[in-house]
C-alpha positions as CSV (number, residue, x, y, z in Angstrom):
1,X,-18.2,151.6,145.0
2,X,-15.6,154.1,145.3
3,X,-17.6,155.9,148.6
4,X,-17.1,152.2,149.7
5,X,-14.0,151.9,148.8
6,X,-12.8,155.5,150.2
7,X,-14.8,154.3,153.6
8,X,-12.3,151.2,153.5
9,X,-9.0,153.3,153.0
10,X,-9.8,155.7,155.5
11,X,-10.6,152.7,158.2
12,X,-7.5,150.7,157.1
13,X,-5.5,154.3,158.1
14,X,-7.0,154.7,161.0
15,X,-6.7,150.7,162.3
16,X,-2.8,151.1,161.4
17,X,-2.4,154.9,163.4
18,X,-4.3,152.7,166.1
19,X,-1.9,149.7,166.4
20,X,1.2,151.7,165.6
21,X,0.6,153.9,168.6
22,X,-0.5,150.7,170.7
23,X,2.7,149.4,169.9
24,X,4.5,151.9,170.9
25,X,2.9,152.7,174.0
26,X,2.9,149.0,175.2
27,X,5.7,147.2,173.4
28,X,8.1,149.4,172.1
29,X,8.6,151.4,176.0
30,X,12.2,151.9,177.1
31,X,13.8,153.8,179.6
32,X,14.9,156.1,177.9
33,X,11.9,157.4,176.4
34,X,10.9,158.3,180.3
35,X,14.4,160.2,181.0
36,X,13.7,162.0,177.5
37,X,10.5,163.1,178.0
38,X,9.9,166.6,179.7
39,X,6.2,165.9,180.8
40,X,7.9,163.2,183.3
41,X,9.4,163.3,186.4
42,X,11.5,161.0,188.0
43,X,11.7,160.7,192.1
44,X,14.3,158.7,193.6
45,X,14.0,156.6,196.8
46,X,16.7,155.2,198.4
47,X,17.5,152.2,200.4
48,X,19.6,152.2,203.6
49,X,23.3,151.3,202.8
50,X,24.0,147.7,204.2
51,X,25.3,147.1,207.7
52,X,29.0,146.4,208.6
53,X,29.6,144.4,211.9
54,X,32.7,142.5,213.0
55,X,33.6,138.8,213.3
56,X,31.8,138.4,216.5
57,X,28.8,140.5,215.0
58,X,29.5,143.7,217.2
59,X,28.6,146.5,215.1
60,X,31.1,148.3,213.1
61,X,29.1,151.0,211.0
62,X,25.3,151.7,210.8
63,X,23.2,154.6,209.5
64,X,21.9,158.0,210.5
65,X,18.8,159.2,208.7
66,X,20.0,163.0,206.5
67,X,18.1,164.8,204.2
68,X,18.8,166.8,200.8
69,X,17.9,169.6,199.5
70,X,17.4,168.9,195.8
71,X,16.9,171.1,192.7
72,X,15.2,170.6,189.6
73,X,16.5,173.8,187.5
74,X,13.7,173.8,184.9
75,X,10.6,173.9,187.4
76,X,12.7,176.8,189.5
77,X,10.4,180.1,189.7
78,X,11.6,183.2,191.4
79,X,12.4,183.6,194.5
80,X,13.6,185.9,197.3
81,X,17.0,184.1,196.9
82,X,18.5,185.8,200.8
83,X,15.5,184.1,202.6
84,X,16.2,181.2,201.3
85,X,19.9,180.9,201.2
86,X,19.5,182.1,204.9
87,X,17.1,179.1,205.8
88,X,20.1,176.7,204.1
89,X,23.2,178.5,205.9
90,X,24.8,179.2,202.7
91,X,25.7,182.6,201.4
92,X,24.3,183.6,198.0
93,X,27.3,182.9,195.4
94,X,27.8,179.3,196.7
95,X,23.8,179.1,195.8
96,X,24.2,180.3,192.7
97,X,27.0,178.5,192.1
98,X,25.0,175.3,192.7
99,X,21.9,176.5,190.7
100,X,24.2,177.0,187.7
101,X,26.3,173.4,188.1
102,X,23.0,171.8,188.2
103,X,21.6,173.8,185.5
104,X,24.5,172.4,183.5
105,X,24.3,168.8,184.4
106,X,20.7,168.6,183.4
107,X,18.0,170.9,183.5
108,X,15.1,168.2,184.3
109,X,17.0,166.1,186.5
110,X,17.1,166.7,189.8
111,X,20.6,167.8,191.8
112,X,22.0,168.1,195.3
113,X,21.8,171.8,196.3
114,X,22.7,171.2,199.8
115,X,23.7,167.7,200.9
116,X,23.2,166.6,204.6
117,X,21.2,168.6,206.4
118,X,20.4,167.6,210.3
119,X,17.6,166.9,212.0
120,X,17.0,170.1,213.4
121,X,17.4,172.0,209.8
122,X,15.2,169.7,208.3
123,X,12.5,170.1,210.6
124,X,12.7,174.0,210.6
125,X,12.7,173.6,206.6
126,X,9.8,170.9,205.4
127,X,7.6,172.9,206.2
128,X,8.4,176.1,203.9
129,X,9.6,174.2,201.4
130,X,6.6,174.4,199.7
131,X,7.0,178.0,198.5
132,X,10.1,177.6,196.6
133,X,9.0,175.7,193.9
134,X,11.4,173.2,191.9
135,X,12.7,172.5,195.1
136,X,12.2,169.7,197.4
137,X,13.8,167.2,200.6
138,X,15.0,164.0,199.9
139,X,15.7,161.6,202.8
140,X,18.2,159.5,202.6
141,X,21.2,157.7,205.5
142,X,24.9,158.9,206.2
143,X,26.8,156.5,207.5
144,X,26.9,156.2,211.3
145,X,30.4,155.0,212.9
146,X,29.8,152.7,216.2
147,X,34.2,152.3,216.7
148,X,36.8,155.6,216.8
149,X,38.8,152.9,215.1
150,X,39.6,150.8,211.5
151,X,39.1,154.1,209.4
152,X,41.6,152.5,206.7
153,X,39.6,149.5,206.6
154,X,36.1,150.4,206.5
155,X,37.0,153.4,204.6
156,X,34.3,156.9,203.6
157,X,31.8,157.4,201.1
158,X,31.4,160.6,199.4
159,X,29.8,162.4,196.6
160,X,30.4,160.8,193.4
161,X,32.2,163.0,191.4
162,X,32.6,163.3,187.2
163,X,34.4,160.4,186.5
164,X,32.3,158.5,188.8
165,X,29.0,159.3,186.3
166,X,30.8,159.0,182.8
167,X,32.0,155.1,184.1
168,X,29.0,154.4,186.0
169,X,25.6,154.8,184.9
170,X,24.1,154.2,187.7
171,X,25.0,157.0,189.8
172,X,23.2,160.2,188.7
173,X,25.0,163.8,190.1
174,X,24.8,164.0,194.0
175,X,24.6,160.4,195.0
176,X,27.2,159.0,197.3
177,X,30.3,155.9,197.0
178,X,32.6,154.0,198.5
179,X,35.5,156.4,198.0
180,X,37.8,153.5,199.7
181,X,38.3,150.8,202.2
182,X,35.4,148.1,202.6
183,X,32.9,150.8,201.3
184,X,34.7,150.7,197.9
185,X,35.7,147.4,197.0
186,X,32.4,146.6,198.5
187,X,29.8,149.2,197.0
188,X,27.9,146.9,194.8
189,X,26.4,144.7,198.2
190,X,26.4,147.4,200.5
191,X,24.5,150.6,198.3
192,X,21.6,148.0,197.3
193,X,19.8,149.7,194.4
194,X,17.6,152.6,194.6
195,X,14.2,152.5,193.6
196,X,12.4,155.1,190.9
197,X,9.0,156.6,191.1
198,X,7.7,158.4,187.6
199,X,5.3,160.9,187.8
200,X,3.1,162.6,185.1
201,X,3.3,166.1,184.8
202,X,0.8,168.2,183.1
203,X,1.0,171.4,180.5
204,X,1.0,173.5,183.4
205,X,4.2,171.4,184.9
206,X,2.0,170.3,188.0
207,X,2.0,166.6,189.2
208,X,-0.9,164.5,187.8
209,X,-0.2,161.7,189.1
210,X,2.0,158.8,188.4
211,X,3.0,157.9,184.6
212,X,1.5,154.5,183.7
213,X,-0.8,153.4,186.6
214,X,3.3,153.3,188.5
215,X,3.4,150.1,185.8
216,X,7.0,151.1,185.6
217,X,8.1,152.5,189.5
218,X,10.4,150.3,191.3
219,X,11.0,149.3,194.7
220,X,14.4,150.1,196.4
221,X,16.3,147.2,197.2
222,X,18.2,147.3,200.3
223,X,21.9,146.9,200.8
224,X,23.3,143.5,201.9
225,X,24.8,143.5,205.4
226,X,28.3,142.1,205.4
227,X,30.5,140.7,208.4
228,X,34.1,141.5,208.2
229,X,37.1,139.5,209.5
230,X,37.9,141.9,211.9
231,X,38.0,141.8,215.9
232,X,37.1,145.1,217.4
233,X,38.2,145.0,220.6
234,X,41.5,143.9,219.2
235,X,41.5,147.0,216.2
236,X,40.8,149.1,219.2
237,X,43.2,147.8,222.0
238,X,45.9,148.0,219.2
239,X,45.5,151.6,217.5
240,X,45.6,152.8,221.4
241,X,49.0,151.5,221.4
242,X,49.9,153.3,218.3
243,X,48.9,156.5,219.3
244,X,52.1,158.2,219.3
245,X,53.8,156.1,216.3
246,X,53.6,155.2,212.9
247,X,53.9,152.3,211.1
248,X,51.6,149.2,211.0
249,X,49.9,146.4,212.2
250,X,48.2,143.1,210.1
251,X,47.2,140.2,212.3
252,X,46.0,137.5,210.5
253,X,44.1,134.1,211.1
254,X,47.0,131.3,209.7
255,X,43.8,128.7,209.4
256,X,41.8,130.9,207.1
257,X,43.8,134.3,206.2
258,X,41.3,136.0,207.7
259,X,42.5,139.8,208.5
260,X,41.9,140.0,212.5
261,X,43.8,143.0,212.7
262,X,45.0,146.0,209.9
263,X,46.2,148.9,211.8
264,X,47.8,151.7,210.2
265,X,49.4,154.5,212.6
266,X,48.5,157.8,212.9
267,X,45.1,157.2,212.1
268,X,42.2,159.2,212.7
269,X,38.0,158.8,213.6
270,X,36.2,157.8,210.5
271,X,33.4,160.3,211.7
272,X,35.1,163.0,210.8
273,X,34.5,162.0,207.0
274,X,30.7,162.0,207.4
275,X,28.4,165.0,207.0
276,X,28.9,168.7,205.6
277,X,32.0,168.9,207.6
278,X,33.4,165.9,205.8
279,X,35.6,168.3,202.7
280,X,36.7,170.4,205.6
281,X,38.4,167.4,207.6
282,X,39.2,165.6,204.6
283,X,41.1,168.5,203.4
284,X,42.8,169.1,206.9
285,X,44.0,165.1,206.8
286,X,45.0,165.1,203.4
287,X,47.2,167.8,203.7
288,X,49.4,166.8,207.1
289,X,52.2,165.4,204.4
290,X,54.3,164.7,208.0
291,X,51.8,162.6,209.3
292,X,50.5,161.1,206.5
293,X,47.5,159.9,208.8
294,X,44.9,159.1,205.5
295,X,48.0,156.9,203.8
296,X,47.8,153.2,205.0
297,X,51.3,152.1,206.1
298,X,49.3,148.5,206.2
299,X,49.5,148.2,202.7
300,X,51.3,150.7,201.3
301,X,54.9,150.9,203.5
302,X,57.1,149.6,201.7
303,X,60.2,148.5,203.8
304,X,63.6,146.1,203.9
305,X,62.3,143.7,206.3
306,X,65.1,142.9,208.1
307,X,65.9,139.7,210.1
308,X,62.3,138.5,210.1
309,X,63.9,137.8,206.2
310,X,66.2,135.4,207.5
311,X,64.0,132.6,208.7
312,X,62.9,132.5,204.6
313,X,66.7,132.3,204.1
314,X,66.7,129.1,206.4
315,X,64.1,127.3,204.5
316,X,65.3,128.0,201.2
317,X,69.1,126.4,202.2
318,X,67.2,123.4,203.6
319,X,64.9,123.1,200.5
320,X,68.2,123.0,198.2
321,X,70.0,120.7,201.0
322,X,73.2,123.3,201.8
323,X,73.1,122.5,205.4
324,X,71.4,121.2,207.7
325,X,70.4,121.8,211.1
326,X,73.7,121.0,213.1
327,X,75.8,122.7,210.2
328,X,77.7,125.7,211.9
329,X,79.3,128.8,210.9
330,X,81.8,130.9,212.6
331,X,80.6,134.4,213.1
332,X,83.9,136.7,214.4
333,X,81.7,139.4,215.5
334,X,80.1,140.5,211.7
335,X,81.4,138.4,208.4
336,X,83.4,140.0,205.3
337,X,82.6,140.9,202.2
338,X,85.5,141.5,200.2
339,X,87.5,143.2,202.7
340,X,84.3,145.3,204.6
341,X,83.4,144.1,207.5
342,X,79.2,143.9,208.3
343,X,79.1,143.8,211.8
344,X,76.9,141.3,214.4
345,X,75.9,141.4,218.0
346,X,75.1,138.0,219.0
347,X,78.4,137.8,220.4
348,X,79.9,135.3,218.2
349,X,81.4,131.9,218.1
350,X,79.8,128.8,216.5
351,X,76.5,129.0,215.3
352,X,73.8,126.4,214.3
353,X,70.1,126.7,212.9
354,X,68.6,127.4,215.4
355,X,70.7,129.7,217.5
356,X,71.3,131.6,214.2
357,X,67.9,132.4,214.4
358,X,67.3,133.0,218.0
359,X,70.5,134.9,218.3
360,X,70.0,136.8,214.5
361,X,73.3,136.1,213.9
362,X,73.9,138.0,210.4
363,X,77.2,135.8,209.9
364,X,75.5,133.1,209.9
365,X,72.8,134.1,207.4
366,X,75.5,135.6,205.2
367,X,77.0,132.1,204.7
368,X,73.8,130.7,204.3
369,X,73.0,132.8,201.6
370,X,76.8,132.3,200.2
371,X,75.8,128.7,200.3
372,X,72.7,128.5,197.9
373,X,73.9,130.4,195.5
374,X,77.3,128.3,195.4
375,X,75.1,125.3,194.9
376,X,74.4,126.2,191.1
377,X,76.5,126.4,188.3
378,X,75.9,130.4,187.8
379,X,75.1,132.9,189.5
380,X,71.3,133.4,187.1
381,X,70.5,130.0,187.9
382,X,71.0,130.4,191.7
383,X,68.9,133.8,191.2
384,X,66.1,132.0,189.4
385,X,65.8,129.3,192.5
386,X,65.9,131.9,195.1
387,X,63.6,134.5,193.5
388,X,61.0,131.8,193.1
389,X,60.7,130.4,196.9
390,X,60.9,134.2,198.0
391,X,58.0,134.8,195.7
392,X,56.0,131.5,196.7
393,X,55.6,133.4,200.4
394,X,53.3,135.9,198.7
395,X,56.5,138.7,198.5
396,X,57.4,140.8,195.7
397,X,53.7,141.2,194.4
398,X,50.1,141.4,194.9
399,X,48.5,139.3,197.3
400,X,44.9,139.5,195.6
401,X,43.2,140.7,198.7
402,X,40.1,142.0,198.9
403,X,40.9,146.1,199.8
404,X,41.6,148.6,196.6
405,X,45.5,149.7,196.3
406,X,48.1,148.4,198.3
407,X,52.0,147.9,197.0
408,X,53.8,144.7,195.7
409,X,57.0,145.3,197.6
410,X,59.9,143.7,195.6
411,X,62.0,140.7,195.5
412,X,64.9,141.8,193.2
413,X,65.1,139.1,190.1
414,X,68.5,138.1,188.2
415,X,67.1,141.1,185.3
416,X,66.9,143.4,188.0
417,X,71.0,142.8,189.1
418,X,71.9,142.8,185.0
419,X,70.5,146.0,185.1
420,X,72.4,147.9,188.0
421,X,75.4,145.9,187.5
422,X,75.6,144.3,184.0
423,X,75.2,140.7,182.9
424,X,77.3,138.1,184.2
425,X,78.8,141.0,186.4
426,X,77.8,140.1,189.8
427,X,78.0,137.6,192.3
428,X,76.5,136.6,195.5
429,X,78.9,139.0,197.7
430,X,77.4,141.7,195.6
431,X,73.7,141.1,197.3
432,X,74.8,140.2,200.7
433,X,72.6,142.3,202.2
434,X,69.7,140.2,201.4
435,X,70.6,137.1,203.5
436,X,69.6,139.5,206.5
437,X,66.6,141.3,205.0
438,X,68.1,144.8,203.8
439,X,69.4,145.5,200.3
440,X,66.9,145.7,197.6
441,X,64.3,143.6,199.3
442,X,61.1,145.3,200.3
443,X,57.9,144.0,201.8
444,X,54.4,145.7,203.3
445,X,52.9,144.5,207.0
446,X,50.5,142.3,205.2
447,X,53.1,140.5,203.3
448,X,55.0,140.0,206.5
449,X,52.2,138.8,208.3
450,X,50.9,136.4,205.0
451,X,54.9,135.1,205.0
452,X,54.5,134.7,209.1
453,X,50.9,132.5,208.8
454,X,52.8,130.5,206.0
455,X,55.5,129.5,208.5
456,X,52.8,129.1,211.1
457,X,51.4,126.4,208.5
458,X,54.2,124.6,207.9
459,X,54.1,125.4,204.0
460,X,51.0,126.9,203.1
461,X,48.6,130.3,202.9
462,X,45.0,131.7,202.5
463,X,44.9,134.5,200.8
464,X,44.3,137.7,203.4
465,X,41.1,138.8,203.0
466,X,38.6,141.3,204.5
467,X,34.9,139.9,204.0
468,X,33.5,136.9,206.2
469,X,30.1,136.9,205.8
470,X,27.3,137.9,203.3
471,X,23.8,138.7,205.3
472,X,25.1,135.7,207.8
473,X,26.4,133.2,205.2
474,X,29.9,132.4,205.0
475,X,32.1,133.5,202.1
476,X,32.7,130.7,199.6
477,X,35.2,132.3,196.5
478,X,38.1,129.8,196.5
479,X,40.1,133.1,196.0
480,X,39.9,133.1,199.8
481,X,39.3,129.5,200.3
482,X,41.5,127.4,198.7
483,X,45.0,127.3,200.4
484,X,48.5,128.5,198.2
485,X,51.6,126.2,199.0
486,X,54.7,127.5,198.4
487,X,57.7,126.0,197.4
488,X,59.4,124.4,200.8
489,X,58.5,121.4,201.8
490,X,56.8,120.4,205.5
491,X,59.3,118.7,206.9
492,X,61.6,121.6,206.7
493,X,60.1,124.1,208.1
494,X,59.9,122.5,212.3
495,X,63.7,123.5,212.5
496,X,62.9,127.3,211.7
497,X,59.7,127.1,213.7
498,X,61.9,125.7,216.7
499,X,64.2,128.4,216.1
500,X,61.5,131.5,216.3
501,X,60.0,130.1,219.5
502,X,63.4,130.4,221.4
503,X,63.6,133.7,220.1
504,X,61.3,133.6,222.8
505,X,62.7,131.3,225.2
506,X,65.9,132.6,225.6
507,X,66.3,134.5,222.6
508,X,66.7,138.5,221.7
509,X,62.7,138.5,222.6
510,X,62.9,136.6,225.7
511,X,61.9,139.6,228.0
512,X,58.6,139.6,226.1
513,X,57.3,136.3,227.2
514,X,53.6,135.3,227.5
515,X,52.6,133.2,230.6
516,X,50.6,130.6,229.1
517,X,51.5,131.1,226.0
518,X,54.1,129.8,223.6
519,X,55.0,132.7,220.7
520,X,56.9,131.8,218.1
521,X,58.8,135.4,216.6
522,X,61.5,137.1,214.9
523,X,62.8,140.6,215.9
524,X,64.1,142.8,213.1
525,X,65.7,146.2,212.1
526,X,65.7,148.1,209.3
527,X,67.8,150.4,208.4
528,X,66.4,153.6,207.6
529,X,67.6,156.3,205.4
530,X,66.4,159.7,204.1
531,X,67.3,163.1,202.6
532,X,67.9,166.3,204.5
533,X,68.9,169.4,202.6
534,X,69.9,166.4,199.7
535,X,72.4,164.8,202.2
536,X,71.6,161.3,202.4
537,X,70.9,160.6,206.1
538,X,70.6,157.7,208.5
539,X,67.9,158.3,210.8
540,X,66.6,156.0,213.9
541,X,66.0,152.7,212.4
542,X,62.9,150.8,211.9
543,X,61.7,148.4,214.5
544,X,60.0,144.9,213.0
545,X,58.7,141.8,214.8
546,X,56.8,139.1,213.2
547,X,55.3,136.5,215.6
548,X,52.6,133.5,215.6
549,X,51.0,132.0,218.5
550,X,50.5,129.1,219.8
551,X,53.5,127.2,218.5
552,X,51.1,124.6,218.2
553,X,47.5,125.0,215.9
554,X,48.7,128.9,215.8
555,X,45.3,131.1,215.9
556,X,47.7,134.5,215.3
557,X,50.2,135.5,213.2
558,X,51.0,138.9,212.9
559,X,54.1,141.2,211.5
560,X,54.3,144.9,213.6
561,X,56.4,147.7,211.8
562,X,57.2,150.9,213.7
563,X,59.2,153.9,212.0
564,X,62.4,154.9,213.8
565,X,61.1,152.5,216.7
566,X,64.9,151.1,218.0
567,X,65.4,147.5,217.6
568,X,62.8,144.8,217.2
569,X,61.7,144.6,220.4
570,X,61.8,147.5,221.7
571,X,58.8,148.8,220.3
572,X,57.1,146.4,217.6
573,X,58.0,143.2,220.1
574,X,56.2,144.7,222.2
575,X,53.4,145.7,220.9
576,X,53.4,142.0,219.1
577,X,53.3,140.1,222.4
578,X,50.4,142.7,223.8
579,X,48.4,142.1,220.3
580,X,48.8,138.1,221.1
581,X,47.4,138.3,224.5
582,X,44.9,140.6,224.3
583,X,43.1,138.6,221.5
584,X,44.2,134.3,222.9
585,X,43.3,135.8,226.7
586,X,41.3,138.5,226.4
587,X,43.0,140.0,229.3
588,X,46.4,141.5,229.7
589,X,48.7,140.3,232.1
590,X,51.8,141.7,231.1
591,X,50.8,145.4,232.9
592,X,54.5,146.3,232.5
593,X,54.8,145.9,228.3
594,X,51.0,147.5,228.3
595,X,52.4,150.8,230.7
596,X,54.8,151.0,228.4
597,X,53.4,151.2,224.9
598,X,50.5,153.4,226.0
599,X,53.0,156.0,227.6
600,X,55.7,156.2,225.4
601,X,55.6,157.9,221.9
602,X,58.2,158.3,219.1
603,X,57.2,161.9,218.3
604,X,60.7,162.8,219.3
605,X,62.0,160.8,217.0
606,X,59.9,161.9,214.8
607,X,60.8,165.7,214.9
608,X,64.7,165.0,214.5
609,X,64.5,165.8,210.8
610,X,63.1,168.9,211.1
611,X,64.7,170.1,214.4
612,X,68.1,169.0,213.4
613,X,68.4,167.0,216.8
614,X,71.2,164.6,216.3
615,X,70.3,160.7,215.3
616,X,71.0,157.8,217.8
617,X,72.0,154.8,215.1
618,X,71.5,151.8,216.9
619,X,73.8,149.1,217.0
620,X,72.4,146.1,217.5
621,X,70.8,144.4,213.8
622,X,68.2,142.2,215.3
C-alpha cells in the first residue's frame, strides 16, 4: 500500500511540473519574457516609410534603399578594430565611442554603429561582414526628396534620440522620426510598424533557428501613403520668388482651408537633411542666426499686420451699426490724437467705406475705431465686443492646424490695457494704433490668410490644414471639415469685399492687375523696429498684402509678408498677384511683375543693421 501510494505521489508531482511548465510555455508567454531572455535574439525588419505626393498626386517625397551597420555588444569577439574601422570610414575613437554607447544602452539589443551607408559601401562590405562577428547589415529606406522645395512643410526625420525612447516604447536606440513638419505630426501613418523575427540561440551563442516554430515573428506593416493639400508647381514657382527675401507665404483654399501654398523665406533643400551628411548641414542651418533659414516665418512671424487689419475694423462698425457705407469722415492729411498728429497719404478730403479701404485712409479707420468704442457705456465693454469679433477671425490664438508649433499672435484684451495702463485708465485714443493694424496687435501669414478666406466667404472658415488624403481617401475629421463662423454677419461683409477689389481697380494695388482676373486685396505696412547697440531703431518697414481671387466663388486667398520689403505692393503685392495667376492660369502673363520679383533681392536691406548703412523709412502707410 504505501509503494502504491509513494508510486501515486511521485506521479501526481510529476503531472503538476508537467502542466505548470505547459502553462507557462503556451499560456502564460509575454513579450517580455523574449526581450529578457539571453538565448533569444531579436531581428528587426522594416517597412518602407509611406509615400507623400501632392494634391494633384505629383510626388513629393519617396524612399532610397540605405543600409546599417548594427552591433550587438554581447556577441562582439575580437577584432582587428583598424581594418574594420577603415572598411566603415570612421576613425577608431568614434568606433569606440559607439561600441561603448551601445554597450550602455543594452548589451543584447542590437544598435546603430554606422547609420546610412550607400550603395557602393554596402556592397564592398556584405560580403566581409561575416568575420566580424556580432555584427551585421540591416536594410532599411532614407527618405528620397522629388521637389528642392516645402522643406518646412514636409519637414526631416532623424535618429530618435533619449527622450524619444523613455516616451515612446516603440522606438528602440537607432531608429528614425519625424523630427518636424508633415513627418512629425504625421509619424504614426507614415512609419507603418516594423516587424520582429526571434531567433533561438544556442549554448554556444550560434543561431538555431527560429524561437517557437516563428509562432510569435511578425510581419512589417507598411506605412500609409498620404496626399497633402499642397500644389507643387505653385510651392515651387513661389519660393523662386523669394529667393533673395524673407518673410512668408500661406495660400489657402477659402472652400475647404486647404493649405495650397506655405512658403517660408530663406529656405533651403530638404536633401540636405538626409543621410550621414545630414548633422553636418543641420548644424550649418541651425546656426545662420541672420538667416534664420530652418525657422518658419509661416507660422512662427509674428507681426502688426498693418492695413490688411482695417477691413476687420470695417466689419466690426457695421456689425455694431456705427456707420454705414455712405458715412464719411474727413481725413486732413493724418487724424489727431490728443494733439499728435498720425499722418496719411491718400491725399485727403471726404472719405466713405469703400474708398477708405481702397485708398487706406488711416483717418478714416481711426474714426471708425473711435466710433465702436463710443457706442458702449465703457471703455471694458467696448473692449469685450471688439476683442471677440477680432478673435472669431481665427487671430490672437491657435488655429488647430495640423503642423507641430506655430505662434498665437495676439489680440490685446481689456486685462491686457489694465495692466500697462491701470484699470479704468485708458480710452480709445490710447489704442489708436489698432484701427490701422500696428500697436499691440500681432498676427502670423496663416492667420492673415485664414482672416482673408473668411472674408472670401462672406462669414465663415475651414480650419487650415495640411492632409488631404489617406492611401486615396479623403480626409473626414470635422476638425477640418466642418466650417467656423465668426461673428459678422453676411450681409455685411459685400461692402468690404467691394472695397478690396478696387484696391484693385483703381486703388493703391491698381498697377498689379490680373487680365482675366478680378483680385480682391489689401496692401499693408508694418512698421518695423529693432535694437542696434540698445538704440531702439526703425528700420525698412514690412511689406504685407492679403488678396483673394476671383471676387466671385474665390479659389485663393492668400496673405504675403516680406521683411523690410517697402510698402504693400511693392514687394508682397507683387508677389500676391504672381501667386494668383500662376495657380487660376497656370501661365504668367504679367512678364513685367515676374522680371521683377526673380531679379530683385532685399539682401541690401538686409545688411543695413550690420553695415550701419543708413535706413530709408517710407512714407506712405498702406
Amino acid at each position: 500500500m504505501r509503494r502504491i501510494l509513494l508510486s501515486l505521489i511521485i506521479i501526481i508531482i510529476g503531472i503538476t511540473f508537467l502542466g505548470r511548465l505547459s502553462y507557462l510555455q503556451i499560456f502564460s508567454f509575454s513579450p517580455d519574457q523574449v526581450i529578457e531572455d539571453p538565448s533569444i535574439k531579436r531581428v528587426y525588419t522594416y517597412p518602407e516609410r509611406g509615400y507623400i505626393y501632392d494634391r494633384n498626386g505629383n510626388l513629393l517625397v519617396g524612399n532610397d534603399p540605405a543600409y546599417d551597420v548594427m552591433v550587438i555588444p554581447r556577441e562582439v569577439q575580437p577584432l582587428d578594430t583598424l581594418e574594420f574601422c577603415g572598411m566603415l570610414g570612421i576613425d577608431k575613437e568614434k568606433f569606440v565611442e559607439k561600441l561603448t554607447k551601445a554597450r550602455v544602452y543594452s548589451p543584447r539589443l542590437p544598435s546603430v554603429l554606422v547609420p546610412q551607408l550607400s550603395k557602393e559601401d554596402y556592397a564592398k562590405l556584405q560580403e566581409k561582414m561575416r568575420k566580424y562577428k556580432g555584427f551585421y547589415i540591416q536594410k532599411r529606406s532614407l527618405r528620397y526628396y522629388d521637389t528642392p522645395s516645402a522643406a518646412n512643410v514636409l519637414g526631416y526625420i532623424s535618429e530618435v534620440n533619449e527622450g524619444d525612447l523613455a516616451k515612446n516604447k516603440y522606438y528602440i536606440q537607432g531608429e528614425l522620426r519625424g523630427r518636424t513638419g508633415v513627418e512629425r505630426y504625421y509619424e504614426e501613418l507614415l512609419r507603418g510598424r516594423k516587424g520582429v523575427q526571434y531567433i533561438q540561440k544556442d549554448r554556444f551563442n550560434r543561431d538555431i533557428g527560429p524561437y517557437k516554430n516563428g509562432s510569435l515573428d511578425t510581419l512589417p506593416e507598411q506605412g500609409k501613403q498620404i496626399s497633402i493639400t499642397l500644389d507643387k508647381t505653385l510651392q515651387e514657382y513661389g519660393e523662386r520668388l523669394m529667393v533673395g527675401k524673407r518673410g512668408g507665404i500661406v495660400a489657402l483654399e477659402p472652400a475647404t482651408g486647404e493649405i495650397l501654398s506655405m512658403i517660408s523665406g530663406p529656405t533651403y533643400d530638404p536633401s540636405l537633411l538626409v543621410g550621414r551628411e545630414r548633422s553636418k548641414n543641420y548644424t550649418e542651418l541651425y546656426n545662420d542666426t541672420i538667416a534664420n533659414p530652418t525657422w518658419d516665418r509661416s507660422i512662427h512671424a509674428q507681426q502688426p499686420p498693418g492695413s490688411p487689419f482695417k477691413t476687420l475694423n470695417a466689419l466690426i462698425a457695421l456689425q455694431e451699426g456705427v456707420l454705414d457705407e455712405s458715412t464719411t469722415i474727413r481725413c486732413f492729411n493724418g487724424f489727431y490724437v490728443g494733439k499728435k498728429k498720425r499722418g496719411c497719404h491718400c491725399g485727403g478730403g471726404l472719405r466713405n467705406l469703400n474708398s477708405g479701404i481702397y485708398q487706406s485712409c488711416n483717418a478714416y479707420f481711426a474714426g471708425t475705431f473711435r466710433k465702436i468704442f463710443e457706442k458702449f457705456d465703457t471703455t471694458d465693454e467696448a473692449m469685450d465686443v471688439w476683442e471677440k469679433h477680432m478673435k472669431s477671425f481665427g487671430l490672437g490664438d491657435y488655429l488647430g492646424y495640423d503642423l507641430p508649433f506655430g505662434q498665437k499672435g495676439r489680440i490685446p484684451s481689456k486685462e491686457y490695457y489694465d495692466k500697462w495702463y491701470g484699470d479704468n485708465r485708458w480710452s480709445s485714443s490710447f489704442i489708436i494704433s489698432n484701427s490701422i493694424g500696428q500697436g499691440e496687435v500681432l498676427a502670423t501669414p496663416v492667420q492673415l490668410a485664414n482672416m482673408t478666406a473668411a472674408i472670401a466667404n462672406r462669414g465663415f472658415y475651414y480650419t487650415p490644414h495640411i492632409l488631404k488624403k489617406i492611401e486615396g481617401k479623403e480626409i473626414t475629421d470635422p476638425k477640418f471639415t466642418e466650417p467656423k463662423r465668426t461673428t459678422i454677419d453676411k450681409e455685411h461683409f459685400e461692402p468690404v469685399v467691394q472695397g478690396m477689389a478696387d484696391v484693385y481697380r483703381k486703388g493703391t494695388a491698381r498697377w498689379l492687375q490680373i487680365p482675366g482676373i478680378e483680385v480682391a486685396g489689401k496692401t499693408g505696412t508694418a512698421e518695423n523696429f529693432t535694437k542696434i547697440n540698445g538704440v531702439r531703431t526703425q528700420l525698412t518697414d514690412h511689406s504685407v498684402f492679403i488678396a483673394f481671387a476671383p471676387v466671385e466663388n474665390p479659389k485663393i486667398a492668400i496673405a504675403v509678408y516680406i521683411e523690410n520689403g517697402y510698402f504693400g505692393s511693392r514687394y508682397a503685392g507683387h508677389i500676391a498677384s504672381l501667386m494668383i495667376e500662376k495657380y487660376l492660369k497656370g501661365d504668367i502673363t504679367r512678364k513685367d511683375l515676374e522680371k521683377k520679383m526673380l531679379e530683385k533681392t532685399l539682401e541690401h536691406e538686409y545688411a543695413k543693421p550690420f553695415s550701419g548703412e543708413e535706413f530709408k523709412i517710407n512714407e506712405r502707410v498702406w
